[in-house]
Kinemage of the C-alpha trace (Angstrom):
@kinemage 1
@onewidth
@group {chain A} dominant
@subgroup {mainchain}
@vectorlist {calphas} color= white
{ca unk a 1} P -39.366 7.893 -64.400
{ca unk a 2} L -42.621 5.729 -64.713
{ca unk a 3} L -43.787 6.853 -61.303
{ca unk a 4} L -43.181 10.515 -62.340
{ca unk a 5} L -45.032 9.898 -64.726
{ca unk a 6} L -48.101 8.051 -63.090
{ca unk a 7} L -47.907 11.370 -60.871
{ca unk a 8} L -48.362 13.535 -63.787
{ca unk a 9} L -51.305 11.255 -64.641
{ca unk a 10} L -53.042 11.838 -61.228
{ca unk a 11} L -52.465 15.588 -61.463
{ca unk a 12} L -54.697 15.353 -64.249
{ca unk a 13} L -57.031 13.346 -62.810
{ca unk a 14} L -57.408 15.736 -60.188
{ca unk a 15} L -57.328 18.972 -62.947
{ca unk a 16} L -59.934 16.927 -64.710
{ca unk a 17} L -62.395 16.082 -61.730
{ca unk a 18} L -62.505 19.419 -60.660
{ca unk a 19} L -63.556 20.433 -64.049
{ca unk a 20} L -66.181 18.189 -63.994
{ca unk a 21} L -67.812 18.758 -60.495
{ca unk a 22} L -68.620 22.557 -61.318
{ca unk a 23} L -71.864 23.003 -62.729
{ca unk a 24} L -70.077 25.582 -65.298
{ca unk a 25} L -69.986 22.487 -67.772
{ca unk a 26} L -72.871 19.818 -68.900
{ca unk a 27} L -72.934 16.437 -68.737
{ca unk a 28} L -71.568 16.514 -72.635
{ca unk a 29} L -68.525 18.278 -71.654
{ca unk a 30} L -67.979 15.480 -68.578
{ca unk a 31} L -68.359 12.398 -71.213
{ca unk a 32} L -65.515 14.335 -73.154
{ca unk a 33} L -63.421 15.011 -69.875
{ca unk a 34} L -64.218 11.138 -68.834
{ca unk a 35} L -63.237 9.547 -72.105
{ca unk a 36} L -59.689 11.344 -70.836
{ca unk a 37} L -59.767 10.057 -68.081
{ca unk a 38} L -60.646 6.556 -69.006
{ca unk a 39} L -57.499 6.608 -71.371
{ca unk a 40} L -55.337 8.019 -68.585
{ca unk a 41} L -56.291 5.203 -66.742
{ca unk a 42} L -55.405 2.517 -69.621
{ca unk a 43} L -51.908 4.641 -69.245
{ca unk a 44} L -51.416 4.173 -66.168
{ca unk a 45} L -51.373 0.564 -65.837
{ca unk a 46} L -49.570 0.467 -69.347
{ca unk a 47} L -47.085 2.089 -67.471
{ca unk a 48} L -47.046 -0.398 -64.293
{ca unk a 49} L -46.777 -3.212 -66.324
{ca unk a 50} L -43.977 -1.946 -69.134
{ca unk a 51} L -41.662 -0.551 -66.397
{ca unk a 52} L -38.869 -3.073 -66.593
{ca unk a 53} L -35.292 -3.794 -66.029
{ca unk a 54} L -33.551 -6.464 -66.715
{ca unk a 55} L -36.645 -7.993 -67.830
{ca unk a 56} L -37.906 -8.057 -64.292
{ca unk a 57} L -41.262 -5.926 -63.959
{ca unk a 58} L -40.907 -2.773 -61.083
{ca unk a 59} L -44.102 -1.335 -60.884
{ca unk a 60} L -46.789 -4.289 -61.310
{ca unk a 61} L -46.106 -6.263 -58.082
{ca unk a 62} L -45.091 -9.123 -60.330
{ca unk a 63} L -42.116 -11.085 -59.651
{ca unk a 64} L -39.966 -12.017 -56.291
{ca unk a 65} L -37.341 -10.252 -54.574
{ca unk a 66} L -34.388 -9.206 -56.045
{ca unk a 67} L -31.501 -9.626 -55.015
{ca unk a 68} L -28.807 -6.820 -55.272
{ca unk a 69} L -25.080 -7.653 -54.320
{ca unk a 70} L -23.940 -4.157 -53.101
{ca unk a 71} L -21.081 -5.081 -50.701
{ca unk a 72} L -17.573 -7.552 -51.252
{ca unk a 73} L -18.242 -10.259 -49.009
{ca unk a 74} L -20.956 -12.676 -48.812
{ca unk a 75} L -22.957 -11.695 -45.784
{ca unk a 76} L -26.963 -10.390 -45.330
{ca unk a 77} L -24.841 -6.985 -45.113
{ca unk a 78} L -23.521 -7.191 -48.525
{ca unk a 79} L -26.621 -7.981 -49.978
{ca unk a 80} L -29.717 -5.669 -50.947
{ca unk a 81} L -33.395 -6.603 -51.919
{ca unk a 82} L -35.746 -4.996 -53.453
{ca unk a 83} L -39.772 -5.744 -53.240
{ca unk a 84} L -41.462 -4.997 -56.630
{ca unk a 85} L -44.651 -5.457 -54.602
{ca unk a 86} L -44.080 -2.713 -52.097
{ca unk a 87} L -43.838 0.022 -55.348
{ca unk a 88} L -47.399 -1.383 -56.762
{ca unk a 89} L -48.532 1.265 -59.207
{ca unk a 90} L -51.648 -0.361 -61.291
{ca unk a 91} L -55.016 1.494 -61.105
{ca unk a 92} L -56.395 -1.468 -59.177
{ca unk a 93} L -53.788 -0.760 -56.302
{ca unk a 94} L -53.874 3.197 -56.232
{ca unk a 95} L -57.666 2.943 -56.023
{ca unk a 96} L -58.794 4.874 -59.037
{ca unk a 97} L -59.441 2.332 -60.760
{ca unk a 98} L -63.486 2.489 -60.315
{ca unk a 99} L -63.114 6.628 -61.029
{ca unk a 100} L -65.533 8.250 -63.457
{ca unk a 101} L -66.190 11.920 -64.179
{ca unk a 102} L -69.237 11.070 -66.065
{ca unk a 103} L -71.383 13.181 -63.673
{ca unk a 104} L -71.027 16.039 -60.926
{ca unk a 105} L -71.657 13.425 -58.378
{ca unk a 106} L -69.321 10.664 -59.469
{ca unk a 107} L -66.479 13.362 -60.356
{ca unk a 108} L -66.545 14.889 -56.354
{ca unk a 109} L -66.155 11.501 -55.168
{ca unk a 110} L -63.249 10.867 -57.186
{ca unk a 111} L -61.432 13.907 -55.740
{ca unk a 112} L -61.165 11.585 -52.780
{ca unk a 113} L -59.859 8.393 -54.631
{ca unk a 114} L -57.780 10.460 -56.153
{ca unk a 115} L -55.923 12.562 -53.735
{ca unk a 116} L -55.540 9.031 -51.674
{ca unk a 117} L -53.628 7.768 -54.964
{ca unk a 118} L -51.117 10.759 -55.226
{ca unk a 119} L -50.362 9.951 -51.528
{ca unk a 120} L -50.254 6.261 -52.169
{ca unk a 121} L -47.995 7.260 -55.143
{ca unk a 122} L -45.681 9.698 -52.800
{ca unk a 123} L -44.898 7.038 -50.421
{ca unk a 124} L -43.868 4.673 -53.546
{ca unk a 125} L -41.685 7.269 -54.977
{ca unk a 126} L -40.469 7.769 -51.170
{ca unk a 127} L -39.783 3.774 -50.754
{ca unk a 128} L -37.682 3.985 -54.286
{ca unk a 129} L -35.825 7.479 -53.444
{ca unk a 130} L -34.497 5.880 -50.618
{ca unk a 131} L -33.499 2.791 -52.156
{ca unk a 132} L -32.106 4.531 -54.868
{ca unk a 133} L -30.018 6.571 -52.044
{ca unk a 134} L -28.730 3.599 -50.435
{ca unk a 135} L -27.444 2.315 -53.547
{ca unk a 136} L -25.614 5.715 -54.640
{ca unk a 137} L -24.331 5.643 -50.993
{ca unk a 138} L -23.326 1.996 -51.390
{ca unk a 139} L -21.333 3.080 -54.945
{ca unk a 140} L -19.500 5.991 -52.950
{ca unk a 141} L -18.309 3.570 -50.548
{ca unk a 142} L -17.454 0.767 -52.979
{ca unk a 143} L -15.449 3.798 -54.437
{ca unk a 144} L -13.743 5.004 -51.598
{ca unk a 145} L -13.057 1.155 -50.238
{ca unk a 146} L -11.445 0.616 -54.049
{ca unk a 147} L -9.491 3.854 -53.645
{ca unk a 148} L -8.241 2.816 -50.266
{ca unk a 149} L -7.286 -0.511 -51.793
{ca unk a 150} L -5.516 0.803 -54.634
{ca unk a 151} L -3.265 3.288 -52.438
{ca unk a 152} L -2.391 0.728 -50.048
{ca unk a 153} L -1.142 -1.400 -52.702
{ca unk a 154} L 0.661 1.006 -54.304
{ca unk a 155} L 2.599 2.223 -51.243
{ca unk a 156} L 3.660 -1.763 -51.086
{ca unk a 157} L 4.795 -2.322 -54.213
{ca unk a 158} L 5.841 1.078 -56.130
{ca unk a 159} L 9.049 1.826 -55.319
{ca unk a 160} L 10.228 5.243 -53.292
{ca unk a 161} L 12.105 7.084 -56.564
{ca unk a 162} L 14.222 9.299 -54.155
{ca unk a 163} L 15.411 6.397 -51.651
{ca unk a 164} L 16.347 4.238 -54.502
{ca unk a 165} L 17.858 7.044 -56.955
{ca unk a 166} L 20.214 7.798 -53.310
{ca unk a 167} L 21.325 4.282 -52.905
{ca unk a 168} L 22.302 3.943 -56.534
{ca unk a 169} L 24.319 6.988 -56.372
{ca unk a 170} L 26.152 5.506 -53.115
{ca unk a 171} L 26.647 2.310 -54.726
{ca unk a 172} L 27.880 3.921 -57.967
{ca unk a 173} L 30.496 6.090 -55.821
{ca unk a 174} L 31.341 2.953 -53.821
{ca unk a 175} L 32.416 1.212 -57.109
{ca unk a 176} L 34.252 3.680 -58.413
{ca unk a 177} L 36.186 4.221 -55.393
{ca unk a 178} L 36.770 0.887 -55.101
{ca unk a 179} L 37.753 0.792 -58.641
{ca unk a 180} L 39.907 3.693 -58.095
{ca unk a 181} L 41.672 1.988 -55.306
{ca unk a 182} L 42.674 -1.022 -56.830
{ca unk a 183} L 44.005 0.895 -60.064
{ca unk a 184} L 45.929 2.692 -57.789
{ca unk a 185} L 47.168 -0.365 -56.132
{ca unk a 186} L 47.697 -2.288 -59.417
{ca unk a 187} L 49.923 0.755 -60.149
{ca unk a 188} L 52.273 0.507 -56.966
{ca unk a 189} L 52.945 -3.025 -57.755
{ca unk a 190} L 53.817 -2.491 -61.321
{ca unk a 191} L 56.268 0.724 -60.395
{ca unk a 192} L 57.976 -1.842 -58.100
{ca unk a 193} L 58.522 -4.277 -60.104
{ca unk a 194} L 60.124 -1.478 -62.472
{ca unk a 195} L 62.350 -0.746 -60.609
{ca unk a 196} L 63.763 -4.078 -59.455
């Protein structure tokens, strides 16, 4: 989101240079244009350095590695860093820093500076797109590994309903034939005694 917006930023930059290096405009125009652009500048590297998570900074450069446990066991494979210096987005680093629009002059060579940052910027967005991909692909795995795991352990320890609703039956019939048996055998011993 901070880069998108950094983007937007140069855009404007770019809307405001070429403004600025046509002659259709005076020099009091330009200081109005370049006060803009001095302010979009300020925002820009407001923006690198307030971009945080986790109270770790993502767009100054600051800060080390970080690490990013995407995987179950405890191997390079299940772990993923992330460079906050290779997604450096301060003025200083995207070279339009030094840009004014003050003048004709000084606003065509700025086009330059400029079109070098939004390409700069591009291959930062780039960097975190596919980092951010990765991840998501990591989650659908994690997902599909924990659905995996779940039916596994289920087919293991659920019962089968119909196998064991059968063999209760059986038993049930076995017991009362059995049951039935010795009644009826109970009953033959008593008649004979009857009639001694």
């Amino acid at each position: 989101g901070g880069m998108n917006e950094i983007s937007n930023i140069l855009v404007r930059f770019r809307e405001l240079a070429i403004q600025a290096a046509s002659d259709t405009i005076g020099d009091t125009e330009r200081g109005f244009i370049d006060k803009e652009v001095t302010q979009l500048k300020e925002e820009i590297d407001r923006i690198s350095q307030s971009t945080e998570f986790n109270s770790k900074k993502l767009l100054s450069g600051e800060g080390d590695e970080v690490a990013i446990q995407i995987g179950t066991g405890n191997s390079e494979e299940d772990v993923f860093l992330y460079d906050p210096t290779r997604t450096l987005t301060t003025t200083d680093n995207l070279g339009v820093d030094g840009i004014s629009v003050a003048d004709r002059a000084g606003a065509q060579e700025s086009l330059e500076s400029i079109d070098g940052a939004i390409e700069m910027l591009a291959e930062n967005r780039a960097e975190l797109g596919a980092l951010q991909n990765r991840l998501q692909a990591a989650v659908n795995h994690l997902k599909i590994y924990d659905e995996n795991l779940s039916a596994a352990k289920s087919r293991i320890r659920d019962v089968d309903m119909a196998v064991e609703t059968a063999e209760l039956t059986k038993q049930n019939i076995l017991t009362s034939a059995g049951t039935a048996v010795l009644s009826q055998a109970n009953q033959n011993a008593t008649q004979a005694l009857k009639l001694l």
